[in-house]
Structure formats: structure tokens, C-alpha cells
Legacy VTK file of the C-alpha trace (Angstrom):
# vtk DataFile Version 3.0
C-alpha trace
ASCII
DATASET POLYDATA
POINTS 189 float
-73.831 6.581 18.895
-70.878 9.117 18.678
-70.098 12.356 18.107
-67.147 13.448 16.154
-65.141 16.265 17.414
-61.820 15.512 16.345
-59.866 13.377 13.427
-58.303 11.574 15.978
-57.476 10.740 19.876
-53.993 12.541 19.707
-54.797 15.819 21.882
-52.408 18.839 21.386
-52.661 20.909 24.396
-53.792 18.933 27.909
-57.686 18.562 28.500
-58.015 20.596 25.514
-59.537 19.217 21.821
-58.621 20.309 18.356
-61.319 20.931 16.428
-60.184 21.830 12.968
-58.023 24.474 11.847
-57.495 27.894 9.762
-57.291 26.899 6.473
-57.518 30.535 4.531
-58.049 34.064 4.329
-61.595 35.282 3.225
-62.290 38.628 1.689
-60.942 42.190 3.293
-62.002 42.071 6.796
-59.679 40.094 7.955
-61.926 36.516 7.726
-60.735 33.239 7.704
-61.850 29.875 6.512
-62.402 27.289 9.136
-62.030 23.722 8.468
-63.685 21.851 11.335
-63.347 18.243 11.334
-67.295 17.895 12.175
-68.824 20.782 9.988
-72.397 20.195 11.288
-71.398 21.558 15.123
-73.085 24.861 15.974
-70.006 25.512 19.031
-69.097 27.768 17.071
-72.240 30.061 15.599
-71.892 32.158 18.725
-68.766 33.687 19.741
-66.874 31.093 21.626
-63.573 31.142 23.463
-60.714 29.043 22.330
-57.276 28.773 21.822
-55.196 28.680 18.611
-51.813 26.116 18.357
-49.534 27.270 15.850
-47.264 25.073 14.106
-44.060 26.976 16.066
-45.324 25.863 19.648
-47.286 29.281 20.117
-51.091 29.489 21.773
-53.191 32.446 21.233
-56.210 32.973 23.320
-59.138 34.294 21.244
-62.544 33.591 20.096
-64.061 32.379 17.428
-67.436 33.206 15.572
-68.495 30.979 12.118
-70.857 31.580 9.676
-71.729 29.409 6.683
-70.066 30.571 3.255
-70.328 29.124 0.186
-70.622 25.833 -0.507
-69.241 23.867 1.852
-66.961 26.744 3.147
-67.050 27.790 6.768
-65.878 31.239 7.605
-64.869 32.701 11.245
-63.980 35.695 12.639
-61.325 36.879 14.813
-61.846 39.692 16.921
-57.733 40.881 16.469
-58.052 40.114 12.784
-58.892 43.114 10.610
-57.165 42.492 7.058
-55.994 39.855 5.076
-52.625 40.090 5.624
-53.494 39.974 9.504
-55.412 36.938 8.848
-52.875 34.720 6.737
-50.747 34.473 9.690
-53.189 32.709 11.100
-53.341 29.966 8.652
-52.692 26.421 9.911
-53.308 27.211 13.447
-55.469 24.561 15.156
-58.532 25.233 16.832
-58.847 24.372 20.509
-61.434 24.306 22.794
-61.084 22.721 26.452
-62.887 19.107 26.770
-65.049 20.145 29.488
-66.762 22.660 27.465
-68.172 20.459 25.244
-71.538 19.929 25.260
-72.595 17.108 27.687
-73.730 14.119 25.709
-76.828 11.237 26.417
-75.670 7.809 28.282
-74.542 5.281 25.313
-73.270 8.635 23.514
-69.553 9.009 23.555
-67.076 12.062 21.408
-64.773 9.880 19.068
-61.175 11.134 21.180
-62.992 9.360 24.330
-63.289 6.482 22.330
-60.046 5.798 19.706
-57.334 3.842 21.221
-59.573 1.931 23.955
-58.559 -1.826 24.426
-61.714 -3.872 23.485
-62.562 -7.755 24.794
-65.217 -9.573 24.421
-67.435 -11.035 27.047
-65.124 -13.921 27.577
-62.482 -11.138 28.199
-60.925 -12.264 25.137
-58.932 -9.326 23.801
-59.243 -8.420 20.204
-57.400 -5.404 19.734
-57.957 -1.276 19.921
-60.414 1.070 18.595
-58.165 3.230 15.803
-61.039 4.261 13.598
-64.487 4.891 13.433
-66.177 4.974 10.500
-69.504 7.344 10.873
-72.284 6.425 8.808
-76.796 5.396 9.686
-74.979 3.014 12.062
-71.132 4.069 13.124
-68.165 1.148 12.839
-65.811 0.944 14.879
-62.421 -0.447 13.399
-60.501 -2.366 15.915
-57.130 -3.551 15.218
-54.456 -5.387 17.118
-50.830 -5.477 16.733
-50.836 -8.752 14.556
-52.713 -6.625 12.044
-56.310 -8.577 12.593
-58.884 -5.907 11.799
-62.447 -6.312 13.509
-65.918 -4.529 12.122
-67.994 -3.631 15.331
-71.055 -2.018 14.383
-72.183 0.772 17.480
-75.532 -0.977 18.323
-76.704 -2.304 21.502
-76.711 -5.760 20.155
-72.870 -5.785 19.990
-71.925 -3.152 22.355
-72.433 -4.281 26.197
-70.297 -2.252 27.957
-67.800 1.199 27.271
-66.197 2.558 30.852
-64.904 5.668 29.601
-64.556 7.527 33.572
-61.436 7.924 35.466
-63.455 7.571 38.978
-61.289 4.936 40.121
-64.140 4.044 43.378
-66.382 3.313 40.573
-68.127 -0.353 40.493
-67.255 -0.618 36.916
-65.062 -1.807 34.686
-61.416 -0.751 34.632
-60.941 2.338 32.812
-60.826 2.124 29.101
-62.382 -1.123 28.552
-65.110 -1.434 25.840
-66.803 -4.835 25.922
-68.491 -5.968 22.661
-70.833 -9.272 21.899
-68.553 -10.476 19.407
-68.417 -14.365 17.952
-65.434 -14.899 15.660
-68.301 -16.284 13.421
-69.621 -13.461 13.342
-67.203 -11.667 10.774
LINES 1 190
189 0 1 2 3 4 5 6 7 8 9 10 11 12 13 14 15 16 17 18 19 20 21 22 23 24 25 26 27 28 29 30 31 32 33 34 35 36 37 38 39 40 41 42 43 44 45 46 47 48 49 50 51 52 53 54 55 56 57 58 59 60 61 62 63 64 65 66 67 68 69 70 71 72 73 74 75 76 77 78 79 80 81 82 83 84 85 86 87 88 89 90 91 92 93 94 95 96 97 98 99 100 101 102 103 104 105 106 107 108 109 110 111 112 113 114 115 116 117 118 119 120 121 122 123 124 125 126 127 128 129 130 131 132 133 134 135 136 137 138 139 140 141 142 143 144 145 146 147 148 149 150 151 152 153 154 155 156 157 158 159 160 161 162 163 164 165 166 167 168 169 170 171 172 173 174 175 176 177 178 179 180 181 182 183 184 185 186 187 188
């Protein structure tokens, strides 16, 4: 199983994740709507530090609160931000948290940026191509591609997923880093 916390691998600030951004101004306190690329996380229903990327190279360290609005809408809050017109500067500023304060996660659990751009082989270390999507659903799919344009459909069960080695600790005893092997039978497509 993963967890999303990003639309993709592509990080914007080193050993830091983007996890959505300001999308809009929200009444006349100074709110703003949040767009978070997983909307069910809870990082962000108590005040929590982050930084903001704007689109001109500039990082703001702030925090960030969230409350449900309505609908679908998610709405934060600022400390700094007090009106509107405060609060539409903001507006397309990413949202970024560093990786190591995300929440630690179960063995055979991985966030999606660990997992997006891995080379993956199968058990006869033949390789098929890299992870550039994953499609979330009762059972996640992991789209692998490889540079020929073949497309593979690996479903994120222990039955096709032997082995992910997503640690740097280079005296580990297991496989290189990055390599995902899957139980995979060209038949099998």
C-alpha cells in the first residue's frame, strides 16, 4: 500500500515535499483555500510548520492550520495573514513540509515521491521500465513505463510485489538502492 503525499516525485526545495498549494482567498480574515494533493491527511488540522515556494524563487517560513469548508473546499490559516488582500499574495505558493516530518509509515507502506521514478525488474532481473504513475484505487497500480514506450500494470499486492529497497544505507544486505522487484510473467498482461 501507499500513501499519497505529492502529485509527483519532482521535489522543489531539498528533503522537503510539496503538498498542495494556495489556491484562493476565503472570506475577510485573511483565509485561504488549500488544495492538497491528498485531501484526506490530518498534517495539517493542527497548526503545523512549513514553508511556502512562490513562483518567483521566494520561501516563507510559516504555519499552517486547515479546517474543512464547504464541499470539498479546504481552508487554512496563516498566522501573518489578516485580510484578503494580504492573503491573495499568497496564491499559488506551494506548500512544503520537510520529508522527515512525515508521519512514519508500516513495513510494505511506502509515500508515492519514494516510489515514482524507481527502476523495476523482475525476478530474473529482467528490466521492464520505471514507476511514473500510480494509480490509487481498493488495490493501487503502479504504471511502469520504459523508454520504448511499453507500459506495464503492476497491481501493489504481495503476490506481485517481492521486493522495494527504498533506503540509502549503503552497508545494507539489500538490494541496490531504488530497485523494486515484481513477480511479473509477460503472460501475465
Amino acid at each position: 500500500m501507499q500513501t499519497d503525499g505529492s502529485n509527483n516525485n519532482e521535489q522543489d526545495l531539498p528533503n522537503m515535499l510539496t503538498m498542495g498549494y494556495i489556491s484562493g482567498t476565503f472570506g475577510i480574515r485573511g483565509e485561504v483555500k488549500v488544495f492538497l494533493y491528498n485531501p484526506q491527511t490530518d498534517l495539517f488540522r493542527s497548526s503545523r510548520p512549513i514553508t511556502l515556494l512562490f513562483n518567483d524563487g521566494q520561501q516563507v517560513e510559516t504555519s499552517l492550520k486547515t479546517r474543512p469548508g464547504a464541499g470539498k473546499k479546504i481552508l487554512g490559516d496563516l498566522p501573518e495573514l489578516n485580510t484578503p488582500e494580504a492573503a491573495s499574495k499568497y496564491i499559488g505558493a506551494k506548500i512544503c513540509i520537510p520529508t522527515g516530518d512525515l508521519p512514519k509509515l508500516k513495513e510494505g507502506e511506502w509515500y508515492h515521491f519514494e516510489l515514482l521514478g524507481l527502476p523495476v525488474h523482475t525476478q530474473s532481473h529482467v528490466y521492464l521500465g520505471d514507476i511514473v504513475e500510480i494509480v490509487t484505487g481498493q488495490v493501487d497500480i503502479w504504471i511502469v513505463e520504459n523508454k520504448s514506450g511499453e507500459a506495464y500494470y503492476i497491481p501493489n499486492e504481495q503476490t506481485h510485489i517481492c521486493s522495494v529497497n527504498i533506503s540509502n544505507d549503503k552497508d545494507s544486505n539489500e538490494l541496490p538502492y531504488g530497485v523494486v522487484v515484481v513477480d511479473f510473467d509477460e503472460d501475465d498482461e
